[in-house]
N, C-alpha and C positions, 0 to 999 in steps of 0.2 A: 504494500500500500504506500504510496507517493506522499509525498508532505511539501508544500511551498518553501520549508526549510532545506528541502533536498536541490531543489533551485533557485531559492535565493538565499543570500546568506542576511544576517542581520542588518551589515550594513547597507547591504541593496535595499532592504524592507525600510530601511530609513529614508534613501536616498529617494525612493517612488512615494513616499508620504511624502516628503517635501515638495515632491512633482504636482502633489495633488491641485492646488492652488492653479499654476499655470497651464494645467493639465483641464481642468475646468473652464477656464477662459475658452480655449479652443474650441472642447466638445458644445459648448454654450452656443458658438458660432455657429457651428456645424450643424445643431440642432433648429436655429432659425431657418437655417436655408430647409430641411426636411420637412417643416412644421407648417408650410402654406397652403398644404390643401384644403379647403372648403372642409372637407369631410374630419376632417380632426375631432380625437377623442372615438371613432365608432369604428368598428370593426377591427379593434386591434385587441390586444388582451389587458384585461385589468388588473390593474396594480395595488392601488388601497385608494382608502378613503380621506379627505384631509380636511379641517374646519373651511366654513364659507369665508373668501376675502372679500373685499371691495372690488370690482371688476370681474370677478368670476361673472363667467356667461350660469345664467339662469335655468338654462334647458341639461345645465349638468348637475344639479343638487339632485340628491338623492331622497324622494318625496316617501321615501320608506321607512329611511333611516330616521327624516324631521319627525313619522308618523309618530317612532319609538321615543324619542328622547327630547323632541322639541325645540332641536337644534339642528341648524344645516348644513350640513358635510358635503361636497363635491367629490364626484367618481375622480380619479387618477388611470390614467391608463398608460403603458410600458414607450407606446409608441410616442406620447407627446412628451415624456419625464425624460425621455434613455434617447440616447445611441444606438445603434445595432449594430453590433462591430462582430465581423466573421476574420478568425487569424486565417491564412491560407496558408501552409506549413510547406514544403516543399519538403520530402525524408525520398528524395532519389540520390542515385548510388554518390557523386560529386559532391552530395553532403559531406559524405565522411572525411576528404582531404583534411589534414590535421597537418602543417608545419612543424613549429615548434609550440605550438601554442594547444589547444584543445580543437576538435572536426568545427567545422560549420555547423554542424545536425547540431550538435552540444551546444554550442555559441546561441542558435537559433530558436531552439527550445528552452533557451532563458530566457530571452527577449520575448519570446510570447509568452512565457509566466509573469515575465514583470509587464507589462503591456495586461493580461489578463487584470494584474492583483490590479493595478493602477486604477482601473476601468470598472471591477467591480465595487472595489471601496467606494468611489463615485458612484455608486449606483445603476451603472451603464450595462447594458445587454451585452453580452460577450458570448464568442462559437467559436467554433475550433474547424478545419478542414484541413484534413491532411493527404498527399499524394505523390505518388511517382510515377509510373507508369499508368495508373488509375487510383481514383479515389478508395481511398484507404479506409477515413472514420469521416463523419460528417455529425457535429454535435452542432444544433442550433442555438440560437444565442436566448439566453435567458438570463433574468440578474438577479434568481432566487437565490436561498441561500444555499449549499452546497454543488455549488454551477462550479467553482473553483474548484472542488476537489474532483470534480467529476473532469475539467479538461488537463488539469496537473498528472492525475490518473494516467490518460490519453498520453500525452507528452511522453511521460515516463516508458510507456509500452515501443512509443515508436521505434524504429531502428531505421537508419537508412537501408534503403534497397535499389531498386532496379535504376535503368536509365526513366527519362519523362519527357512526352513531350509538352513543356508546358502551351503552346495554343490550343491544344486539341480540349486537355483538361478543364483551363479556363471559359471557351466557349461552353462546355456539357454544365459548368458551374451555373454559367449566367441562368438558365431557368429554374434552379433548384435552390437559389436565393432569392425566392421570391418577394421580402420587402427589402424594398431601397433603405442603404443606411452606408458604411462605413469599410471597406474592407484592407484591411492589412496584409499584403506579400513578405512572406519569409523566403527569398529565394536567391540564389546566386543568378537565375535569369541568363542560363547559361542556355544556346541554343537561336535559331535566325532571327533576328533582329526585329527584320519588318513581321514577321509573323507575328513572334509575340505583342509587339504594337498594336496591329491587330485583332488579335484578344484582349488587350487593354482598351484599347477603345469601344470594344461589347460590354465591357461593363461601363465604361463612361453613357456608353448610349442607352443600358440601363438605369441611369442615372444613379448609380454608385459615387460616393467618393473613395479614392483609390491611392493608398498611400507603398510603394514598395520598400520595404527594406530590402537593399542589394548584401548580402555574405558575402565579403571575400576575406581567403588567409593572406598574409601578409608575399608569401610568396610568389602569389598569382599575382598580385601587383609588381614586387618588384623582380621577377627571375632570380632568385641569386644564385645559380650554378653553376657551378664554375670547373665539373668534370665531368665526366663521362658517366652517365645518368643512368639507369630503367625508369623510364619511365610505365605505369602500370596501368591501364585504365578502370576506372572504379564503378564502371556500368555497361561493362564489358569484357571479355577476355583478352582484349589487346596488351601487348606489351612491346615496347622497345627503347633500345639502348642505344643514345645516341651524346653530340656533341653540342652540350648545350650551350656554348661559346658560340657559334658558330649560327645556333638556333635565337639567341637573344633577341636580334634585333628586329626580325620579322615578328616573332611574336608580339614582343612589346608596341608595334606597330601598330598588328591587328588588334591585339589589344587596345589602344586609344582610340584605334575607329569606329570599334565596338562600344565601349564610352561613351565616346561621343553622339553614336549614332541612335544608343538606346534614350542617353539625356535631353537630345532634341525632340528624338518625338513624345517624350513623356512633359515635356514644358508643352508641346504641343498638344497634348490630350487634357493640359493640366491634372498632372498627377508627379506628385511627389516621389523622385526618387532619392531615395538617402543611403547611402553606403554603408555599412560598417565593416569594421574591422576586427579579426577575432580579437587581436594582442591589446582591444582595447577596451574599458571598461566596460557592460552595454548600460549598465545604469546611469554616468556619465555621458554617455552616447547620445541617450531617448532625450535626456534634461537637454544637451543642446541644440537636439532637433525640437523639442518641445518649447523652447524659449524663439527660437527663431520664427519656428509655424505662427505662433502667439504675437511674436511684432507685425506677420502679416495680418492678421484677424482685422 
């Protein structure tokens, strides 16, 4: 049985309460723009009951409750209070590269425990979707009480595995998240450029907001090899042993054109891409991405 302490440590659980402040500000935003339908409050699921304020609309008091106790209480419901934020996990085999630091799977699977606690302390809907070659677990987002242990659980089970491709996956996603709300990428985003764009932009036209965290170890950014390698592939049986001197510069090439070519179309779909790094803090990480998102708001 899994425990938040098995992925966060104390001082992460500190460092994501202090987030909570700034962390709110955002979801705040985010929730304006969700909240303009006509139809708000009706057909979504209820949450509790709260005293009558001043401006409360009238058609939500609950003439049941007034009948009991002679006082007027308004329904609450998940969809007008919450977020609805789905992690989308990426556990295909390129997780596992570990440099000198811990795999990506590992690195990533904190980030969505701290990302979860963060979101549910806030009161926010949170789910879990995991995949690599096909969808693995799919928990929907809910922000009762044991939702946390129920995707910490999840996380802990997962293991990298096969290769994936991610467009195929995230098109099959778009119908099976049925309300618009929030969804978070865990993935190194590894595989054709424009394709995956492509599935990003099916959820933009589902009217998702769409934040990707990019995984990479430190080695895939800088090459450091400087002898005669195996290289091994981790979603396949490939193997080979070569001259990686010789290999530096094309890689590192393709590699910034890749960069670049995924970062423009994601300014262009307006969707957030943010790197991280295993060799670096991720609670650190979120707080500077969450301070910066928060100047935009």
């Amino acid at each position: 049985m899994a425990r938040i302490s098995d992925f966060l440590t104390p001082t992460d659980l500190q460092k994501v309460s202090n987030l909570q402040v700034v962390a709110r500000l955002v979801v705040e935003g985010f929730c304006t723009g969700l909240h303009q339908s006509p139809h708000k409050g009706f057909s979504v699921e209820f949450r509790q009951h709260r005293p009558y304020v001043h401006g409360d609309e009238i058609r939500r008091i609950d003439w049941h409750i007034f009948g009991k106790t002679d006082r007027f209480f308004v329904r609450e419901y998940e969809e007008e209070t919450n977020v609805r934020t789905t992690l989308l996990l990426d556990v295909s085999g390129s997780m596992a590269y570990a440099g000198w630091t811990v795999t990506k799977h590992h690195y990533a699977t904190r980030v969505a425990a701290c990302l979860a606690y963060l979101m549910l302390q806030q009161q926010d809907s949170v789910g879990l979707v995991t995949f690599d070659h096909k969808l693995r677990a799919h928990i929907p987002p809910r922000a009762r009480i044991g939702q946390l242990k129920l995707l910490i659980d999840e996380l802990a089970r997962t293991e990298p595995g096969r290769e994936t491709d991610l467009t195929r996956i995230f098109h099959e996603l778009v119908p099976k998240i049925h309300r618009r709300g929030l969804l978070i990428i865990l993935s190194d985003c590894f595989g054709d450029v424009h394709e995956l764009l492509s599935a990003l932009a099916h959820f933009r036209h589902a009217r998702h907001e769409v934040i990707v965290f990019q995984i990479w170890d430190r080695d895939e950014l800088e090459f450091p090899f400087r002898h005669w390698t195996r290289f091994d592939s981790l979603e396949s049986a490939d193997q080979r042993l070569v001259d990686p001197v010789g290999l530096r510069k094309t890689y590192l090439a393709n590699l910034e054109r890749f960069r670049t070519e995924l970062k423009k179309g994601c300014n262009r779909h307006r969707i957030d891409l943010v790197p991280l790094v295993t060799d670096q803090p991720y609670a650190d990480s979120l707080a500077e991405y969450l301070t910066i998102r928060n100047r935009r708001a």
